[in-house]
Every structure is written in C-alpha cells, then in structure tokens.
N, C-alpha and C positions, 0 to 999 in steps of 0.2 A: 735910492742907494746904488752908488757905482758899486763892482766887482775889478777892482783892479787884479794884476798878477804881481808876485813878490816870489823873489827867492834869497836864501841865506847861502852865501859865499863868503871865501879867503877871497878877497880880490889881491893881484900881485904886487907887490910895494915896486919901485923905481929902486937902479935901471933896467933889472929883468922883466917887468911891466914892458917898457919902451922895447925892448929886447924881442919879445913871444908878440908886440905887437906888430913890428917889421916883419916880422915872420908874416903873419896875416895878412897885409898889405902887400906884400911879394905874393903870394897865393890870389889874392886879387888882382892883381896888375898881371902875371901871370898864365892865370888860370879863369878868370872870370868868379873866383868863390869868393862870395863876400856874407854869405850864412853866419859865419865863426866871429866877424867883426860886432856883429846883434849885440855882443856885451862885450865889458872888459877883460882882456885877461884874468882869470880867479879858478877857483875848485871851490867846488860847488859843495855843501854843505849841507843843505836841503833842498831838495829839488822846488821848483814850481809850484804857488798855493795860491788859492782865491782871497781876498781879503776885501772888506767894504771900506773903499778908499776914505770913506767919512771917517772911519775907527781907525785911519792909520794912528796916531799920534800915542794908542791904545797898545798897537803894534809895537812902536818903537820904543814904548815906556815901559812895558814888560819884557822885552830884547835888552834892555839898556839894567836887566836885572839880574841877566847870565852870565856868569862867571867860571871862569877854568882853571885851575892853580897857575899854570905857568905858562910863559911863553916859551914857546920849542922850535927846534931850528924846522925847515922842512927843506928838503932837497931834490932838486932835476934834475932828470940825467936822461937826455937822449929822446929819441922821441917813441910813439907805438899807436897800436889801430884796434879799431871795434869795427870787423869786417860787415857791410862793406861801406861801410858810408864814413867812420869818421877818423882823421890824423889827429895826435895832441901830445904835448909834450908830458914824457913819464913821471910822476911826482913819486921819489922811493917810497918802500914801502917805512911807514912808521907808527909807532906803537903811540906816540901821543895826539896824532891826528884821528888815528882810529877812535881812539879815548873821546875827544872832543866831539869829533861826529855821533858816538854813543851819547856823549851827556848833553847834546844840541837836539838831539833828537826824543830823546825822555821829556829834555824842557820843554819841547813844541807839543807834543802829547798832552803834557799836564799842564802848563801854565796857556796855549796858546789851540787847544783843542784843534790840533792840524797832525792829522795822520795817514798822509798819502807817502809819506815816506817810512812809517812803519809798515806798510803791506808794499813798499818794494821790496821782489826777492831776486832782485838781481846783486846784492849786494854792494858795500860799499867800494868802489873804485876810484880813488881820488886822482883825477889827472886836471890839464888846462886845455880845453877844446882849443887845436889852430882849423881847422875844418869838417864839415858837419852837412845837415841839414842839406845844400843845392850842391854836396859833394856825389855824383853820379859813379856807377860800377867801373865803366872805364878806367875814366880818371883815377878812380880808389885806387888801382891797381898801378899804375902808373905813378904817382904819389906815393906808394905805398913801398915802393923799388927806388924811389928816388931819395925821402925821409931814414928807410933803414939805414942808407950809408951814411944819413947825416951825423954830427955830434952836438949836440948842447947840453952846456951843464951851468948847475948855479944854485944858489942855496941864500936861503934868507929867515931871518926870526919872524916867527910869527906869535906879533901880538895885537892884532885885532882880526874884526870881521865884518863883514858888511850884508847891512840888508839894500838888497836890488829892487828897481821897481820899472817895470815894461810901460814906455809911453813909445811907440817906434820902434825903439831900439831899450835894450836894459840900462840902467845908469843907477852909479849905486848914490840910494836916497836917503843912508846915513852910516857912519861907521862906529862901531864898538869894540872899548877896550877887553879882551878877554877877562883882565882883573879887575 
C-alpha cells in the first residue's frame, strides 16, 4: 500500500489563476522563491492528509458526494503576510466560504474519517500562498515593504473544488461541482 498526500482546495479559475501565477514567477526569476510554485494557485480547504493511493478512486467517489447549496462570489483584494515566512494574496473575508469550509470539513470527519484539520487551532484563514516555505527572514522583510504598496484585486464565482495530489509538485487530480 502506497501513502500518497492529498489536499482539498479552491483552485483559481482563469485569468486571475494566470494573474497570482506571474506573480509567482516574478518572485522566482526575481528572488530565487520557487516554494509557492509546488501547486497551483487555490485556497486551500483542507490542509494535507495521507491517503493509500490504491483507495484513491474511494476518495474521489465519496468527494464527488459533497455538496454546498450555492455558488458564491469570492473576492481579492491586495496582498498580506503570516510573519515571517509567507506573502499571499488577501481573499475577503466571507460568510459563504467560511460555511463551506465548515461543511467540507464535518464531510471529511464523517464520510472520509480524516481529522487533522479538525484539531487545527490556528483557525480558518483563507488566502492564495505567492511565497512560502524557501521564503527566508530577510527577504520576508523586504517583500513584505515591497507587496504592502502593491494593489491587486479580482473576484470570481466559485463553483467547484478540487482534490490535489503531491507527485513532485501538487497537481490537482480531479475537480468537483459544488452542486
């Protein structure tokens, strides 16, 4: 039995995808950060879980059983930092993402027996990581002066979701309509 890794994200519809991605690759080319590049654009939904690669199909045919009433808009606005290591662009704050992360994360408890994100108590924080992980204290700081002045903004409907799957790098290995 493999132990693959999976995690449940928004990944970001096009052309704000293409958008937060130049973003990334500017920080690359740069700066040398290519951490934040590891997956696509998205807000993340459930963090990181082990799963036995043989049962994926188990995975995504219970995933493919979740359902949210509506699609809702989600909105960016600008960018902000988790000191001292990560930049990412702000997703507002909103009452129907909150919602969804609540009823995604009951689902994975009860239908998906994965509960490493009900004993996180850092709470919910929905943002889109542009760097991360090989992002150092310097730099943070320096980044961190340079991004405040920045502006971006963009808003898009969200009606699906995707489950990610770590071979290298993340790549999302199916996507789901909300309804």
């Amino acid at each position: 039995m493999t132990l693959k890794k999976y995690f449940i994200a928004i990944v970001i519809p096009e052309p704000i995808f293409s958008e937060i991605e130049a973003i990334k690759q500017h920080l690359r080319v740069a700066h040398g950060l290519k951490g934040a590049l590891r997956s696509p654009a998205h807000i993340t939904l459930h963090r990181p879980f082990e799963w036995k690669e043989e049962k994926e199909n188990v995975l995504i045919e219970k995933l493919s059983r979740f359902s949210f009433e509506n699609p809702f808009e989600i909105e960016l606005k600008n960018f902000d930092f988790f000191e001292p290591r990560v930049v990412y662009v702000n997703v507002q704050a909103n009452e129907n993402l909150g919602a969804l992360h609540q009823a995604l994360k009951s689902f994975a408890v009860k239908e998906l027996r994965l509960f490493n994100e009900s004993n996180d108590m850092r709470g919910f924080h929905p943002h889109i990581t542009i760097a991360n992980r090989d992002l150092k204290k310097p730099k943070f700081y320096e980044l961190q002066k340079e991004f405040a002045e920045k502006f971006f903004s963009g808003s898009f409907k969200c009606t699906t979701f995707s489950l990610l799957k770590l071979d290298k790098v993340w790549h999302e290995q199916q996507l789901f309509n909300l309804s």
